[in-house]
C-alpha angles and dihedrals in degrees: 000000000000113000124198135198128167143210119202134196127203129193133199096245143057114266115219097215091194092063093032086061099080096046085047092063084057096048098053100010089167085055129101107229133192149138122266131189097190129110084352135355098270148134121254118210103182127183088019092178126003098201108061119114141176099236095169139037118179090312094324111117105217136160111217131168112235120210122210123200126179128202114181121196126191103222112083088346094267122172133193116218106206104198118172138147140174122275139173131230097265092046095051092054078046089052104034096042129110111357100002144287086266099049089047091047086059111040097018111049153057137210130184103244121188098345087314132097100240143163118275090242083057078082083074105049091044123033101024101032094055095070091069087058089203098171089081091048087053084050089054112041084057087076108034116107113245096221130112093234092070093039089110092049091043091057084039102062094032092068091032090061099024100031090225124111103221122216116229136232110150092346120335115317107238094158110052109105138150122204136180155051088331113164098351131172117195112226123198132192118221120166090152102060090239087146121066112218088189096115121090087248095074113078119192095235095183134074087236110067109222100046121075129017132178142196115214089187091058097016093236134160120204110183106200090190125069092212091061106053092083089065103042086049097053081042089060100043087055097045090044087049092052113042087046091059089049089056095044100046089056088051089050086046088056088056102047086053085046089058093042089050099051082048094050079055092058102041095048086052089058094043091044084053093045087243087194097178108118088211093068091054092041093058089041087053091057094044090052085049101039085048089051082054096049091055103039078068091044085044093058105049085047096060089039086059103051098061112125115241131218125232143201102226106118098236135176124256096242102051087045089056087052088047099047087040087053080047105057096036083057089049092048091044090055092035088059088048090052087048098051095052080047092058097042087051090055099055093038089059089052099078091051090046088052083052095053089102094061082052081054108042080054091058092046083051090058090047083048090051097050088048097057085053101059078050092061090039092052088040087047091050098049085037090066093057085055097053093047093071117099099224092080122075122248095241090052085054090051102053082037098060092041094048088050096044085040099061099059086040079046097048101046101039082051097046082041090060101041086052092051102044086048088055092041098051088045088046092059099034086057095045086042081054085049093048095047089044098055090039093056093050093044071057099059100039095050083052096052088048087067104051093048088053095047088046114128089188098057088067092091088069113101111272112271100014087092085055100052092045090058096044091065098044093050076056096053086041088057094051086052084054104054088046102065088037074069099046092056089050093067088050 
């Protein structure tokens, strides 16, 4: 019997494959890669490493070969890790008892990965994870601007240099990633009947008796026939990919709410203190409509990927009808998500709208001010004939002129000034907001680094994997860091 399980990671952000290719050689350079078209546009990274092995089950010593497939989608980066091995019949009742093959892989087994005894989860720090190569995006994001201005060239030289387009939230979201068993289905193929499917567990799935079984309780697959794995397995990959983007795109929703949320704050704080500069609202005005951007690209995405599939798998018309119907409540339950961050949107967009007449009152100043120049122009031009009289003194004529030239020179270096400072004092009360904000949120996740690491019952985890886990969010922490060490550099 060979029996698969998989892990799958999805990004914020749209991977070009074609420029992701040559990265990919270095990555798994023992691996076959190519392009496929069938039963969606990937790369396939096969035999990703010849040397793991499942050296401990539980306390039984084995030595088992891993196999390690890769399927790597464009949209929202995601990847389908493909992991099976052979087993025996006594090996799958040790596997699958008590709480699932997924859960004993995890917390009750080892495999020698890369020339170390590891835990099994180790697969997806580092094998899967690898392929993100977030450790250049990290690189990088120490020396990006946080401004909105540079937002363009940010997102530019992210996918220049990573190859993926990045979605934006408060600035684009190189660090929202999912990874794991999500969604998964464990397929096992069975061509010599090991496994009894006598038990009412066990439903025929499948128009042919005799050729796919599942069990709804476990959410196991079990193909009979070796002619129709290739379509429970495609059937799989397409499920997995689905539901898990379900599950990322209303995370990414929370966060956009988180981020609305954090912005309705602000702007109830400057309403509360009657914050009357029309330069504040204005550049409020561009955020609210550069974050609505931001999402409508997010949004569509969202809805593209949320397009059902159809598969190949010959199913009846009884379990199809339970699928589709998994399928749609998935679909209503991210719709609802989407709707809500469209409605939040919409009202914080309200307060900036009901200061449109300050924006305005702005525009009429500059027509006010064009007007009292061609009132300096029209009082210059009567005040030449004047001073061409010879009945006033030429010194007369001379303070006269330059107080005449002075007062427009005067009057615009003064209004130019005003403008400026006020920029400039609304330009460094919102980065000191900035600042605060991500502060308060470095805060929180250094916080949150030590109780993981104080954590007893985190002890059931397999050894190392804790650690690795750490390791990358003390990474994320110094390029928080190093963001706000820029920010206060603008101040």
């Amino acid at each position: 019997m060979i029996f698969h399980l998989s892990v799958s990671g999805v990004n914020a952000g749209t991977m070009d494959l074609d420029k992701k290719m040559p990265s990919i050689k270095t990555i798994y350079p023992e691996a076959s890669i190519s392009k496929k078209v069938e039963p969606i546009d990937c790369i396939k990274i096969e035999g990703i490493n010849k040397n793991i092995k499942l050296t401990k089950l539980f306390d039984k010593e084995i030595d088992i070969d891993i196999n390690l497939d890769l399927y790597a989608l464009s949209m929202m980066s995601y990847t389908y890790c493909d992991i099976y091995f052979e087993i025996d019949i006594k090996l799958y009742d040790l596997l699958c008892h008590n709480m699932g093959a997924i859960w004993n892989l995890i917390f009750h087994s080892k495999i020698n990965l890369f020339g170390e005894e590891k835990g099994f989860a180790s697969i997806i720090t580092q094998v899967l994870m690898p392929y993100y190569n977030f450790d250049q995006a990290r690189e990088i994001r120490k020396t990006l601007s946080e401004e909105s201005l540079f937002l363009d060239k940010n997102i530019d030289r992210l996918f220049k240099e990573t190859g993926v387009r990045f979605y934006c939230i408060d600035g684009p979201a190189t660090d929202i990633f999912n990874a794991g068993p999500m969604a998964a289905s464990i397929m096992i193929e069975d061509y010599n009947n090991e496994i009894s499917i006598k038990d009412d567990n066990w439903e025929i799935i499948t128009p042919l008796n005799d050729a796919v079984y599942f069990n709804a309780d476990e959410d196991y697959y079990i193909c009979k026939r070796e002619d129709y794995y290739k379509h429970l397995f495609e059937y799989v990959l397409l499920r997995t990919r689905y539901l898990s983007r379900m599950r990322f795109i209303k995370q990414g929703c929370k966060i956009f709410l988180n981020v609305i949320r954090k912005k309705g704050l602000s702007i109830r704080k400057n309403i509360i203190e009657n914050h009357q500069n029309p330069y504040y609202w204005k550049g409020l005005k561009n955020e609210i409509e550069i974050l609505d951007l931001n999402f409508l690209e997010f949004h569509a995405d969202a809805i593209l990927g949320s397009i059902t599939f159809r598969d190949d798998l010959p199913m009846t018309k009884n379990f199809r009808d339970v699928v589709e119907g998994k399928f749609r409540m998935a679909k209503e339950d991210m719709m609802s998500y989407l709707n809500e961050v469209k409605y939040s949107i919409s009202n914080l967009s309200t307060p900036s709208h009901v200061h449109d007449e300050a924006i305005l009152q702005v525009e009429t100043e500059k027509v006010n001010d064009r007007i009292l120049m061609l009132s300096f122009i029209a009082m210059v031009v009567s005040a030449i004939g004047m001073m061409q009289s010879n009945d006033i003194a030429f010194k007369f004529k001379m303070i006269y002129g330059a107080a005449i030239f002075s007062l427009p020179v005067f009057y615009y270096a003064f209004r130019s000034m005003h403008k400026k400072l006020s920029f400039r004092r609304n330009r460094i009360n919102e980065l000191i907001r900035v600042i605060k904000s991500k502060t308060k949120s470095l805060a929180h996740h250094k916080e949150s680094l030590k109780t993981i690491a104080a954590d007893d019952s985190l002890e059931n985890f397999p050894e190392g994997f804790i650690d690795e886990v750490l390791e990358i969010r003390k990474k994320e922490i110094q390029v928080a860091e190093q963001t706000i060490k820029n920010l206060k550099k603008q101040i």
